[in-house]
C-alpha positions as CSV (number, residue, x, y, z in Angstrom):
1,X,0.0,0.0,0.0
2,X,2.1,3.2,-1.1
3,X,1.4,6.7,1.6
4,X,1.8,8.8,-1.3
5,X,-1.6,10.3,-2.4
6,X,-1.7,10.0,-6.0
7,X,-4.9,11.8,-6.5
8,X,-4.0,14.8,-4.5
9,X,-0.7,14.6,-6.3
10,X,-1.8,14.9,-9.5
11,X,-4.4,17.7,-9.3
12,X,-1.5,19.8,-6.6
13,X,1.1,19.3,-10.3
14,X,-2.0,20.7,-12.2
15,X,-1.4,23.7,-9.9
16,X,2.4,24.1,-10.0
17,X,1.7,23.6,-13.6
18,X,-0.6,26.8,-14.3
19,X,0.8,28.8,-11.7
20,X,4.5,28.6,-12.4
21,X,5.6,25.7,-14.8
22,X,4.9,26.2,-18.4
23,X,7.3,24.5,-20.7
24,X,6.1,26.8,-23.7
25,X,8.6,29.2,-23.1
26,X,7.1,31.7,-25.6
27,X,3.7,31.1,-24.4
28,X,2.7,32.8,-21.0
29,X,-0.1,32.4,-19.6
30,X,-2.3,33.8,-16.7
31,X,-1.8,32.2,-13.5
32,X,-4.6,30.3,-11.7
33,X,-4.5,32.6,-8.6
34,X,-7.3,32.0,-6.7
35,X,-6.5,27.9,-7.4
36,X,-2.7,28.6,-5.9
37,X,-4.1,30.7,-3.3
38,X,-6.7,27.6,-2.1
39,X,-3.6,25.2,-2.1
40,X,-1.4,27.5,0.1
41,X,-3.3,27.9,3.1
42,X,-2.2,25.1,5.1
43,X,0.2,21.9,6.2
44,X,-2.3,19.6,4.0
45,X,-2.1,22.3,1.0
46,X,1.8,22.3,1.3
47,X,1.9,18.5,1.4
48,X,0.1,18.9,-2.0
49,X,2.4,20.9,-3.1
50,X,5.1,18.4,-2.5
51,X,4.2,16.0,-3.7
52,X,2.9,17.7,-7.1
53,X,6.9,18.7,-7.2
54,X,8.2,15.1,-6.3
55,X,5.8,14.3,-9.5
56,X,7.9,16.4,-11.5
57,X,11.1,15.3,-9.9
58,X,10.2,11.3,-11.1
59,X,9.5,12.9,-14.9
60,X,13.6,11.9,-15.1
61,X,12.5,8.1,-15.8
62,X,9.0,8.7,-17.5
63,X,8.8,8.9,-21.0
64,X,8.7,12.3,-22.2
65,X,6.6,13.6,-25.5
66,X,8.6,16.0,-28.2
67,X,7.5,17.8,-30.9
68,X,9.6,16.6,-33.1
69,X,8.0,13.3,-35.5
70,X,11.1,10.8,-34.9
71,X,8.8,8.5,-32.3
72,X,10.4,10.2,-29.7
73,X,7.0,9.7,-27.2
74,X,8.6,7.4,-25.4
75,X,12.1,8.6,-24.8
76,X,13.3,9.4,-21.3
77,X,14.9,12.3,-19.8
78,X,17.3,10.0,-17.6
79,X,19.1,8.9,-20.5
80,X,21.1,12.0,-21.4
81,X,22.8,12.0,-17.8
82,X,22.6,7.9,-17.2
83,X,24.5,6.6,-21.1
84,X,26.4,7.7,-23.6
85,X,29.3,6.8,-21.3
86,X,31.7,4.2,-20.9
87,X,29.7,1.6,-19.6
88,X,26.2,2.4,-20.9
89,X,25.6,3.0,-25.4
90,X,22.6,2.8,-27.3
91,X,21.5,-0.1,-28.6
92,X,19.1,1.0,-31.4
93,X,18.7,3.3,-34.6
94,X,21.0,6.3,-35.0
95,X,18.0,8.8,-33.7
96,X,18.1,7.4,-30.3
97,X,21.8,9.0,-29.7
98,X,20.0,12.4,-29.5
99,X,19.1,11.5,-26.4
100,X,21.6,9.4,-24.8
101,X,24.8,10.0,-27.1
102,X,24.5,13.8,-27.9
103,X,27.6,14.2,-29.5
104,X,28.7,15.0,-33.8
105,X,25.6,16.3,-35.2
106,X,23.2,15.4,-33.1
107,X,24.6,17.5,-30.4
108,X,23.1,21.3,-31.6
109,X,20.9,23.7,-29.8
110,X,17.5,22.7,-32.0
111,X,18.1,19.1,-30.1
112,X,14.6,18.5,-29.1
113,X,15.9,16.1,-26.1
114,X,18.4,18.9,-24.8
115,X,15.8,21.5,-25.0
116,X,13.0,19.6,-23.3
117,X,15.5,18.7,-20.5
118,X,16.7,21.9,-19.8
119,X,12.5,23.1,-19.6
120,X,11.5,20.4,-17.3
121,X,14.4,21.2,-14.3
122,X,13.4,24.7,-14.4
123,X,10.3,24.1,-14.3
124,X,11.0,21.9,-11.2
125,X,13.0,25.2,-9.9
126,X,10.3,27.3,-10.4
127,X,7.5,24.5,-8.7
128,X,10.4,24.8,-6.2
129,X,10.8,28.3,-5.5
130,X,7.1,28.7,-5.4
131,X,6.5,26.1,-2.3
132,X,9.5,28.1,-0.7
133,X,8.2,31.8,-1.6
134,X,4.7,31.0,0.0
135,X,5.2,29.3,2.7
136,X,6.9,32.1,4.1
137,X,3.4,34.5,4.3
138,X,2.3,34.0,7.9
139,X,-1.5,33.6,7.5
140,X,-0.3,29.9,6.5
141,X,-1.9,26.9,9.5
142,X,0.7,25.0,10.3
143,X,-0.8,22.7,12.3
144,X,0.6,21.3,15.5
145,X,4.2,20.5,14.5
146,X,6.1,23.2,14.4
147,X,8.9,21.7,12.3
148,X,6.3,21.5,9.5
149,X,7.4,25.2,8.1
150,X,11.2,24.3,8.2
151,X,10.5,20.4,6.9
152,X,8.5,22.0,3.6
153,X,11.1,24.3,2.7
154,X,14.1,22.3,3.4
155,X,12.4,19.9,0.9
156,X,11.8,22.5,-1.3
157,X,15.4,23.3,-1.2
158,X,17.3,20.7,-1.3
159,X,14.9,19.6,-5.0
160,X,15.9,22.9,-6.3
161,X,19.8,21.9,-5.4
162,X,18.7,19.3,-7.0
163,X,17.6,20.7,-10.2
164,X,20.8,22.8,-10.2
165,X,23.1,19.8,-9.5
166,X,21.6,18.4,-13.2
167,X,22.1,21.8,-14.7
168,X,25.5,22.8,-14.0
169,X,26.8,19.6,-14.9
170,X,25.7,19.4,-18.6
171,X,25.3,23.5,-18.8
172,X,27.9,24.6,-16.6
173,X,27.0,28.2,-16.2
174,X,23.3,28.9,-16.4
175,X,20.9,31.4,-14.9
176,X,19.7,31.4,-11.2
177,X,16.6,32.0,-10.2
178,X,15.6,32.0,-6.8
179,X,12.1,33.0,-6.8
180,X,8.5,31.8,-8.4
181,X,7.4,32.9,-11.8
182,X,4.3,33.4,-13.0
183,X,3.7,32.2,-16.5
184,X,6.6,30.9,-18.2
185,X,9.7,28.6,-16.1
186,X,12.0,30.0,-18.8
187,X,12.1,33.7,-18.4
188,X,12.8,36.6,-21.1
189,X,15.4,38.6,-18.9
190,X,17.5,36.2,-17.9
191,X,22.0,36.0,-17.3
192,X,24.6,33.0,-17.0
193,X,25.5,32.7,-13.6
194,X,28.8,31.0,-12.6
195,X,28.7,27.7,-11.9
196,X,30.8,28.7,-8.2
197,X,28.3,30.9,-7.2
198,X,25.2,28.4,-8.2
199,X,27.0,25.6,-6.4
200,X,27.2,27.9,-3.2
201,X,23.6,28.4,-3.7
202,X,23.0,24.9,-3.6
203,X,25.6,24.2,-0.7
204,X,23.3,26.9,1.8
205,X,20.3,25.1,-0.2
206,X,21.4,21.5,1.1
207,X,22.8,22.4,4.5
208,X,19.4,24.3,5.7
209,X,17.4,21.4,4.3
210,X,19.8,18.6,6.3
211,X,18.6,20.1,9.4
212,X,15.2,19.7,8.9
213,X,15.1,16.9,6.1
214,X,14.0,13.4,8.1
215,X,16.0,10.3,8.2
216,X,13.0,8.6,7.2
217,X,10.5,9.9,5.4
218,X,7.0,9.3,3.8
219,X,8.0,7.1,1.1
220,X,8.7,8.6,-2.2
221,X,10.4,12.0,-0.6
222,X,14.5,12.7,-0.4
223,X,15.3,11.6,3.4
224,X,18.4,13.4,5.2
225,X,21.0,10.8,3.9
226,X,20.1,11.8,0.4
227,X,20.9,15.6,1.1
228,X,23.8,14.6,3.2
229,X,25.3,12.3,0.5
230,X,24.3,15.4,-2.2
231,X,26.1,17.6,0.3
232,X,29.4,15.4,0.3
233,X,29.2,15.3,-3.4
234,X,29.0,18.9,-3.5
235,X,32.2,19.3,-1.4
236,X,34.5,17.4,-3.7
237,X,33.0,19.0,-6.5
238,X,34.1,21.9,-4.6
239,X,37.6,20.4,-3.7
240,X,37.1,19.9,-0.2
241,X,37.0,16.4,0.2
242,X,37.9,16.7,4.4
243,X,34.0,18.3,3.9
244,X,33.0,15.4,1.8
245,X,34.6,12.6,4.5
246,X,32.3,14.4,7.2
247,X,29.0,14.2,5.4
248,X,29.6,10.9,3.8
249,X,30.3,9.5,7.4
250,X,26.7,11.5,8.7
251,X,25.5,9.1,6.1
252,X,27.5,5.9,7.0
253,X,27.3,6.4,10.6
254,X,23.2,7.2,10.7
255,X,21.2,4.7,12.3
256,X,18.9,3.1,10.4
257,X,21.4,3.1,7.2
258,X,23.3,0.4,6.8
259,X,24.1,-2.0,3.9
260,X,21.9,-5.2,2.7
261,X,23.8,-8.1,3.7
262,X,21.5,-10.7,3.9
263,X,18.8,-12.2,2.2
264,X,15.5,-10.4,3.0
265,X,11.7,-9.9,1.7
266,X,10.1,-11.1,-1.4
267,X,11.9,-13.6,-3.3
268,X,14.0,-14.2,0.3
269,X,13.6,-18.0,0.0
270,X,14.3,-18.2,-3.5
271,X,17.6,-19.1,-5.0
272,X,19.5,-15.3,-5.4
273,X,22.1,-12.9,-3.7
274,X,21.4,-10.2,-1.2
275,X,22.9,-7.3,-3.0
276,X,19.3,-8.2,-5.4
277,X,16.9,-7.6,-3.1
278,X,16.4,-4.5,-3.0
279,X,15.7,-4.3,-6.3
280,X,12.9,-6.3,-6.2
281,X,9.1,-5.6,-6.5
282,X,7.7,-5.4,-2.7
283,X,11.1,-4.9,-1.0
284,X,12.7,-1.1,-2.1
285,X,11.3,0.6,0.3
286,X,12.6,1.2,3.7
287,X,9.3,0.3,5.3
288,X,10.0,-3.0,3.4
289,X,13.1,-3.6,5.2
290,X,15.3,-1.8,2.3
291,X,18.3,-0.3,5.1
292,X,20.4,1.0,2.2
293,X,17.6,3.1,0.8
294,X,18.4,7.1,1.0
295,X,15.9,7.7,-1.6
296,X,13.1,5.6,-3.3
297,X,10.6,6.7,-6.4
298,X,6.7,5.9,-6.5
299,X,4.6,4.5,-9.0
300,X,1.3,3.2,-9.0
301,X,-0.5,1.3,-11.5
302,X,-3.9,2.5,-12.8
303,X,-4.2,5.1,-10.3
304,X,-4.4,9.2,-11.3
305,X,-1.3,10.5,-10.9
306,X,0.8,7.5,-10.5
307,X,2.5,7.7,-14.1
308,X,5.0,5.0,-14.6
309,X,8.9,4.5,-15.4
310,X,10.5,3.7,-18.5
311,X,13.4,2.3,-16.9
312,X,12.4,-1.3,-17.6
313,X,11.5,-1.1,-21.3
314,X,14.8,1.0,-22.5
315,X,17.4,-1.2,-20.6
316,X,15.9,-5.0,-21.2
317,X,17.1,-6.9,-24.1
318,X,14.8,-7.9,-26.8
319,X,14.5,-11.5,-25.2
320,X,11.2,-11.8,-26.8
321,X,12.8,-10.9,-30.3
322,X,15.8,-13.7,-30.4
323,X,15.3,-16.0,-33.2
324,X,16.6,-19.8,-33.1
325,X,15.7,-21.8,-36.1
326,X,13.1,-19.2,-37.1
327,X,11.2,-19.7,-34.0
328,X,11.4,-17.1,-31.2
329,X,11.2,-19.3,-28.2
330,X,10.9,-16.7,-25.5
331,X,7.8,-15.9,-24.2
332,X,6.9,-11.9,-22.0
333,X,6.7,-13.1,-19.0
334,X,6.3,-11.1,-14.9
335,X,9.9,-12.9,-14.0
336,X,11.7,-11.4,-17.7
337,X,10.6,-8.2,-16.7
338,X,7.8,-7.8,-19.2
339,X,8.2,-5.9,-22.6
340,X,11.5,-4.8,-23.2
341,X,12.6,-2.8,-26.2
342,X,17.0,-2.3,-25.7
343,X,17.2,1.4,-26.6
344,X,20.3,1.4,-24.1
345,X,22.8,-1.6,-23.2
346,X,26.0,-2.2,-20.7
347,X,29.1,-1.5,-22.9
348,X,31.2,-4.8,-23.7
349,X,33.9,-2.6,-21.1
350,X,30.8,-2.6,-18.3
351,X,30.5,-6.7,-18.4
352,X,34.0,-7.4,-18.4
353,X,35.0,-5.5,-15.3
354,X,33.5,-8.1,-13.3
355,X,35.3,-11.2,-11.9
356,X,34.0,-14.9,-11.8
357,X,32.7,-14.8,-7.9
358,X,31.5,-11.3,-8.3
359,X,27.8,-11.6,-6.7
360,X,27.1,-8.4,-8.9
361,X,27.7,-10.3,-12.3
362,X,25.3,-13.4,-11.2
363,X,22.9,-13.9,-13.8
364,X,20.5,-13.0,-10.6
365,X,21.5,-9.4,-11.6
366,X,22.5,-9.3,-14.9
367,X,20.9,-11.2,-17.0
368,X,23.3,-13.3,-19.2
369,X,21.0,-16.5,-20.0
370,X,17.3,-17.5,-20.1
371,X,15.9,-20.8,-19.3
372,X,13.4,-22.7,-21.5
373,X,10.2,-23.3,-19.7
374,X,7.0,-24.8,-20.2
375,X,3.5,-23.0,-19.6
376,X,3.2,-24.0,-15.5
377,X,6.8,-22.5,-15.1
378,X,5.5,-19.3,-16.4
379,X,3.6,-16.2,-15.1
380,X,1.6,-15.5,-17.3
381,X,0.3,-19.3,-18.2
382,X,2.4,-19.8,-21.7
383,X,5.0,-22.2,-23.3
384,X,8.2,-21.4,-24.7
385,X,8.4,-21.9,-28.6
386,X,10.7,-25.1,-28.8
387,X,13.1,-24.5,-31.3
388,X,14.3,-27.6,-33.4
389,X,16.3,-30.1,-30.9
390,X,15.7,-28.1,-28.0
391,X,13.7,-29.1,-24.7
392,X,12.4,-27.5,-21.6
393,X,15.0,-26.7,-19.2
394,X,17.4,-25.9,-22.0
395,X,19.3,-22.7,-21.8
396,X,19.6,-19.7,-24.2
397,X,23.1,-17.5,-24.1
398,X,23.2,-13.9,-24.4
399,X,26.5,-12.6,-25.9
400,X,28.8,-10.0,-25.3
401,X,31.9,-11.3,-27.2
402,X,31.9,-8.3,-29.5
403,X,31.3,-4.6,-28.7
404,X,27.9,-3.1,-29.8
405,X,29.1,-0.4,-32.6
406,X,27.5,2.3,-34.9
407,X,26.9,-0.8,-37.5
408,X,26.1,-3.5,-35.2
409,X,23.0,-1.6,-33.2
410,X,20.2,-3.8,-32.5
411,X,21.8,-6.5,-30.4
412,X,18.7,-8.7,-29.3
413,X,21.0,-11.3,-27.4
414,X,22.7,-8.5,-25.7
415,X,23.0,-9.0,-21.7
416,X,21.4,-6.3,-19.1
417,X,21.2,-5.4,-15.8
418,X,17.8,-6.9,-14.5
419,X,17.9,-3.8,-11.5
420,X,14.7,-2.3,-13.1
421,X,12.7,-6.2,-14.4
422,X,9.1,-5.7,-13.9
423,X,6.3,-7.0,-15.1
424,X,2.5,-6.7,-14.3
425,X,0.6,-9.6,-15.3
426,X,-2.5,-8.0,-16.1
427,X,-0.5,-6.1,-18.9
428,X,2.7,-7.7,-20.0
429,X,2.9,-5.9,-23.2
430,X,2.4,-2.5,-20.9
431,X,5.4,-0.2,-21.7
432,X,6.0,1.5,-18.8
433,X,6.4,-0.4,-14.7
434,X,4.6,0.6,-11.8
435,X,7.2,-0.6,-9.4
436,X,9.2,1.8,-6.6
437,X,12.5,1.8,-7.3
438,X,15.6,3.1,-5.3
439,X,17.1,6.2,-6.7
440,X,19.7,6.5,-4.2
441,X,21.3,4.7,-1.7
442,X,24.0,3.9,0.8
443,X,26.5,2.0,-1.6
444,X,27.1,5.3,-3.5
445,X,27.9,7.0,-0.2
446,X,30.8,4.8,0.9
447,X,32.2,5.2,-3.2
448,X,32.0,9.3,-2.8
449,X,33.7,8.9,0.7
450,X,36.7,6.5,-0.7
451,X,37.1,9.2,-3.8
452,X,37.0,11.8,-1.1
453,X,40.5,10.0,0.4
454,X,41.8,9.0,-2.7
455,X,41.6,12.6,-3.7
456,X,43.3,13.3,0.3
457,X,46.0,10.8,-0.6
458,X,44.6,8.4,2.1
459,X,44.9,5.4,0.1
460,X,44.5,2.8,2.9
461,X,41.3,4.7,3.9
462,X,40.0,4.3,0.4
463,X,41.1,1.1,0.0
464,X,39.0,-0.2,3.9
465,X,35.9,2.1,2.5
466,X,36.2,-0.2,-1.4
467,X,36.6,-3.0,0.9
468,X,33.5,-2.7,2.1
469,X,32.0,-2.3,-1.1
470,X,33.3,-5.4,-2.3
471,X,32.8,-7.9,0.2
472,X,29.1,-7.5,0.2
473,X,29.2,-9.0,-3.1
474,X,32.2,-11.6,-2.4
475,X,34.6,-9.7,-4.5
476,X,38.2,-10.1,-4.1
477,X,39.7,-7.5,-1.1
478,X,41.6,-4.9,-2.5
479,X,45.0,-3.3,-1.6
480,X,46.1,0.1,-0.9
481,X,48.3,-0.5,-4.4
482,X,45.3,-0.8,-6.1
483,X,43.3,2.3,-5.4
484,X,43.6,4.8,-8.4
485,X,40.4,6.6,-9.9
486,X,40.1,4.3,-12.6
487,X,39.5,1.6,-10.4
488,X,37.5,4.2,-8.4
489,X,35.2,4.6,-11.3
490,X,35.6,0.6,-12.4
491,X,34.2,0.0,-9.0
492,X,31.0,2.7,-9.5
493,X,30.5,0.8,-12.3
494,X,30.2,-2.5,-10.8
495,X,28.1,-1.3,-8.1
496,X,26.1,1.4,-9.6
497,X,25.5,0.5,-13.4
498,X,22.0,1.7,-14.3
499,X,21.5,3.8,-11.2
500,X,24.3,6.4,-11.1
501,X,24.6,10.0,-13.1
502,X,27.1,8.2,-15.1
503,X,28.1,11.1,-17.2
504,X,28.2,13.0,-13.8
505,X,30.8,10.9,-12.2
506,X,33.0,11.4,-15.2
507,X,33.0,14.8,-15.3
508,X,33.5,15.2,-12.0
509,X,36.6,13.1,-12.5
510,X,37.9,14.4,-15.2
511,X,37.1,11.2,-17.2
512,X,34.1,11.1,-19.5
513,X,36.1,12.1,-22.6
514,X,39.1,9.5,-22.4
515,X,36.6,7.2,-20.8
516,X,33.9,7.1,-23.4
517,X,35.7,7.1,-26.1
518,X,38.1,4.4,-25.3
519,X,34.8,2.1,-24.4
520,X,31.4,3.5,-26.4
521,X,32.0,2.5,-29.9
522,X,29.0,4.0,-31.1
523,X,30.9,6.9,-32.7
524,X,32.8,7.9,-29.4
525,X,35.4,9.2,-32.0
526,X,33.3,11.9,-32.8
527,X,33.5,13.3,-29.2
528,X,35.0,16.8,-29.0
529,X,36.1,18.9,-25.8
530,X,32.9,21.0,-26.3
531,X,30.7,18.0,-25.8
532,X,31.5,17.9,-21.8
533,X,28.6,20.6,-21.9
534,X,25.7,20.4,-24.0
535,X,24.6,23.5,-26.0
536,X,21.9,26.3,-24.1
537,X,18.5,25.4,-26.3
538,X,18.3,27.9,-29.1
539,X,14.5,28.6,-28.0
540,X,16.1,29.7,-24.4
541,X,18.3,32.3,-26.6
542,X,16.0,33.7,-28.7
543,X,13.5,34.2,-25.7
544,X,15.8,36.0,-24.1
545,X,14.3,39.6,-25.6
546,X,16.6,41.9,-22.9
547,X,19.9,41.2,-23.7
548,X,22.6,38.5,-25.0
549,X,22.6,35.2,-24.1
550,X,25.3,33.7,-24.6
551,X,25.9,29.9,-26.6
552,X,28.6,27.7,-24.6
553,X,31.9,27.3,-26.5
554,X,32.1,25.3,-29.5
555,X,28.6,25.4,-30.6
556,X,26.8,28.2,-33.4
């Protein structure tokens, strides 16, 4: 039973909406005052509020319409910060790289996927700054909590760091607004504002919001780890990685955070690993025993407001597509994961990091074989296709022996990471999944704390805090000899494929350039310098009537 309303959060993002979130730049429209003004009267209104912007937070893994005409209905937002990376290409027709791969050509400021991302985080700011701006006019009922005030806007806050931490990465400098807008997210008057003075912004954001932030909150919403591990982030971005140590360790050292160690929940007594169940339908949230959960997304099915992720249908493999014999033998079924359709696949560089031993390259969490089964094995109630000399029981190999390239797109045998399966019975063909899924969690704290030492020369730290890391998943302890930022990154990989900002962590480093193009062979030799930022949309330009806006370098 999810505690999110979906049904007060969908008409409360109506609201947001007409009051402050148009993604027609050029279009403003009048504001539904008396509407906003009925919302913002009270703790329940404010709640409302919240979670209309938490809606618009989860847009990152829901499909996204453009206006373009290249079937782009179904493309996700997530993509453009999650792959075109080292460990994560696109495993489809060229026109998917404008999302995922935005380099060459495709990378211009009439890029429908850059613009649309760009609209939807302001408009998150703006959803933002209007929660914060009103809560501060005294006529508001708190109710009997007095934290309620603080708790709202320290949400509100640390989203809009948020939404900034996602800008300034692919933009670098860009304007910042601090208070709502009426009409129009995307404003006619605006300046580029230094990436050092938006990241202090977003330090004093993330700092007022740990102190009010809960270590456990209603399900769906960021909890204080997640702003703490945002803030130790922050810091190293910042070059301050004695900060970064502190916060990581808030993190590490909280009660009621640790890692998954054991077996727990769902699929507990079936054969599997522990670092899988959280992953799994009916155990991500913390209420569900997840301990390692900082931050986990809602969905519902069939319910207003409850939307759905694409996660699911861009990163499985065309099981359903493999042809043996000219029969496809594999059936949809709730344990594949449902309907897949492999817009994005792990790198042939991603699978190979692992060792033999490596819980985290079982094929209980990436998929590297199917099973043959008949229609009692199967949910829903259908047979494999038997291809010629073939028998129940018999296994199908996915192959990774080659890397997928420009010319060799449309892998269907191609292994994934099954972190996002799942299928809903009552519609296996359905596109998007209803499942929660963890968006952050502890893991990725103890990997920015050891590249927090490494970057303090503390190599045996780093190497205890990898440690860690590894043992949960039975991979061989490391030395201090070993601890570089390659392996730094290698070890993200392992752990995080699928969940990180890939593209982030790269930057941060210093890496996505050498990285990506040594391991994306889907043109990574077309990557130039310019591409570690993406182009401002040329819509943003031109609506800005007041004075120059200007292009980052490199692009027209």
């Amino acid at each position: 039973m999810k505690t999110l309303n979906y049904k007060i959060t969908f008409i409360a993002l109506l609201i947001l909406i007409t009051t402050s979130c148009s993604e027609d730049i050029l279009n403003e429209k009048t504001p539904s005052i008396v509407t906003a003004n009925s919302l913002f009267l009270d703790i329940a209104g404010f709640e409302a509020a919240l979670n209309g912007l938490y809606a618009r937070v989860r847009m990152e893994r829901e499909g996204r319409a453009t206006n373009d005409s290249d079937r782009s209905a179904d493309r996700m937002r997530a993509e453009m910060f999650v792959s075109g990376t080292d460990n994560m290409c696109t495993n489809h027709r060229d026109g998917w790289g404008r999302v995922a791969e935005p380099w060459g050509e495709t990378n211009n400021a009439f890029n429908a996927e850059i613009k649309g991302n760009f609209e939807w985080l302001y408009s998150v700011i703006n959803s933002s700054n209007t929660i914060i701006g009103r809560a501060e006019n005294g006529d508001v009922n708190w109710g009997s909590d007095t934290n309620n005030k603080n708790r709202v806007i320290g949400e509100s806050r640390a989203i809009r760091a948020w939404a900034y931490r996602h800008l300034t990465y692919t933009w670098g400098d860009v304007p910042l607004t601090l208070e709502e807008s009426n009409g129009a997210a995307i404003k006619t008057d605006w300046v580029r504002t230094p990436v050092s003075e938006i990241r202090l912004q977003m330090e004093e954001d993330l700092l007022f919001a740990e102190k009010y932030v809960p270590v456990s909150p209603v399900a769906g919403r960021i909890s204080k780890g997640a702003v703490q591990h945002y803030i130790s982030e922050l810091y190293i971005l910042l070059n301050n990685p004695d900060e970064a140590i502190i916060f990581a360790d808030k993190v590490i050292n909280t009660q009621g955070y640790s890692l998954i160690n054991q077996r727990y929940g769902v699929k507990s007594g079936e054969p599997g690993v522990a670092f899988m169940d959280m992953f799994h339908d009916g155990n991500s949230n913390r209420e569900q025993g997840n301990t390692e959960a900082l931050w986990v997304w809602q969905w519902e099915f069939a319910t207003i407001g409850g939307e759905g992720s694409n996660m699911r249908r861009w990163h499985t493999s065309r099981y359903n597509d493999i042809k043996i014999g000219g029969v496809t033998p594999l059936e949809l079924t709730v344990e594949r994961g449902g309907r897949p359709r492999a817009r994005m696949s792990l790198t042939k560089f991603a699978m190979d990091l692992y060792e033999a031993g490596d819980d985290r390259f079982t094929n209980y969490v990436i998929r590297k074989q199917f099973t043959l089964k008949d229609a009692s094995q199967n949910v829903p109630a259908v047979a494999d296709k038997l291809p010629a000399g073939y028998n129940y029981g018999d296994i199908i190999y996915l192959d990774w022996s080659n890397p997928i390239t420009n010319a060799t797109r449309n892998r269907l045998d191609w292994p994934f990471s099954r972190k996002y399966e799942s299928g809903n019975e009552s519609d296996i063909t359905a596109g998007y999944q209803y499942n929660d899924q963890v968006y952050l969690r502890l893991a990725d704290t103890y990997l920015l704390k050891a590249e927090a030492q490494f970057m303090n020369d503390d190599f045996e730290g780093a190497k205890n805090t990898l440690n860690i890391i590894r043992e949960r998943s039975n991979a061989t302890p490391i030395t201090a000899a070993d601890v570089t930022i390659d392996f730094i990154l290698d070890e993200r990989s392992r752990e995080l494929v699928l969940e990180e900002h890939r593209r982030y962590t790269l930057l941060r480093t210093g890496k996505w350039l050498e990285r990506t193009k040594l391991h994306n062979f889907n043109g990574g030799e077309n990557i130039q310098e310019r591409d570690k930022l993406l182009p401002i949309p040329q819509s943003v330009i031109d609506a800005n009537l007041t004075g120059e806006f200007p292009q980052n370098p490199g692009y027209n």
